[in-house]
C-alpha positions as CSV (number, residue, x, y, z in Angstrom):
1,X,187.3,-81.7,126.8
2,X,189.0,-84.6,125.3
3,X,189.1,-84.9,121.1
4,X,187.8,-88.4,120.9
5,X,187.5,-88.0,116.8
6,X,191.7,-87.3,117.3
7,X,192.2,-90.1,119.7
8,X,190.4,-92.5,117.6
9,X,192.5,-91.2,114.2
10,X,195.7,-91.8,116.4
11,X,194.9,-95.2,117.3
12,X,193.8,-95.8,113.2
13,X,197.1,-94.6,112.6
14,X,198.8,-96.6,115.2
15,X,197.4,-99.8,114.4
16,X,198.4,-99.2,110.9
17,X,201.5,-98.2,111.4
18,X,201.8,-102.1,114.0
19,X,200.2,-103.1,111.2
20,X,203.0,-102.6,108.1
21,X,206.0,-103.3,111.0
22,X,204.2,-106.6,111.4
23,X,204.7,-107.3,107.6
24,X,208.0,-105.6,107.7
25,X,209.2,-108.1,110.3
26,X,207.3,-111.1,108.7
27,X,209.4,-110.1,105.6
28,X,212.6,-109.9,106.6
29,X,211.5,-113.4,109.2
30,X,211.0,-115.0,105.5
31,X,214.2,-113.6,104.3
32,X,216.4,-114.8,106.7
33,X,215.0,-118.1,107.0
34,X,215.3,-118.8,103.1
35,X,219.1,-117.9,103.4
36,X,219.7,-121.1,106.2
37,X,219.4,-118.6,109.2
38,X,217.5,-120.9,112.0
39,X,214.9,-119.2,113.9
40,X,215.9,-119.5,117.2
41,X,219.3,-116.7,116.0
42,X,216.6,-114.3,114.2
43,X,214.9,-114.3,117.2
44,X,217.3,-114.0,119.4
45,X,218.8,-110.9,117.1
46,X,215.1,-109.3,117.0
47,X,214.9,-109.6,120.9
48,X,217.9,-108.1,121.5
49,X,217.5,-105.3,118.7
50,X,214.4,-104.3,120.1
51,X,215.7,-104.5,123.8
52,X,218.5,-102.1,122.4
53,X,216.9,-99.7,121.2
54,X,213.8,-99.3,123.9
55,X,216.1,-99.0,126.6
56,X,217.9,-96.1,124.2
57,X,214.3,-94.5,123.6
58,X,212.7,-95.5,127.9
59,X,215.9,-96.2,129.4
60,X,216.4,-99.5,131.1
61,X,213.5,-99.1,134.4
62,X,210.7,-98.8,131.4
63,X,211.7,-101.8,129.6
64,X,212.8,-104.0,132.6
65,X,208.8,-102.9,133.6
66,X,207.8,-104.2,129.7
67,X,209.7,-107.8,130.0
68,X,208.2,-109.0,133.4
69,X,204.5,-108.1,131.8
70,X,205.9,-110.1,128.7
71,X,206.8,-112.9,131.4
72,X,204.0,-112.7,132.9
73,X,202.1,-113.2,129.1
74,X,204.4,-115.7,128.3
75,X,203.5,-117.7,131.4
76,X,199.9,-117.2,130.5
77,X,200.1,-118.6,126.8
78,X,199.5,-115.9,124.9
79,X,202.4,-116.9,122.7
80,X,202.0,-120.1,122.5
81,X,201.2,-120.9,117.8
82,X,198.6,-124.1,119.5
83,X,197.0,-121.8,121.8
84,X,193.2,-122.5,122.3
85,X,190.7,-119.5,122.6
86,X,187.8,-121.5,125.0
């Protein structure tokens, strides 16, 4: 039998933990840009920091898996900061 009370407490504890990277990112984002770095290079850096360090953790099949469903996303929308929800 599965322990839904401890699957539902590990995705509380998942979602918070997305939840304080998210700031963590948006803080160091806000950092950068008040010291004149544009945002296309701390992008670029993030994307290639993450990619890093996913294909140490998955290895290189897993994450080249991960960027074609982010393509696939991307050609969707879902990134898109004028997107409308219809």
């Amino acid at each position: 039998m599965v322990d839904l009370q401890g699957a539902e407490l590990d995705e509380m504890i998942q979602a918070e933990k997305k939840q304080v990277a998210f700031e963590y990112h948006s803080e160091a984002w806000a950092d950068g840009i008040s010291d004149g770095i544009e945002a296309e290079i701390l992008a670029e850096t993030a994307i290639s920091t993450a990619l890093t360090e996913l294909i140490r953790l998955q290895g290189e099949a897993d994450v080249i898996a991960m960027v074609e469903g982010l393509r696939r996303r991307i050609e969707f929308g879902e990134f898109c900061s004028d997107r409308s929800l219809q």
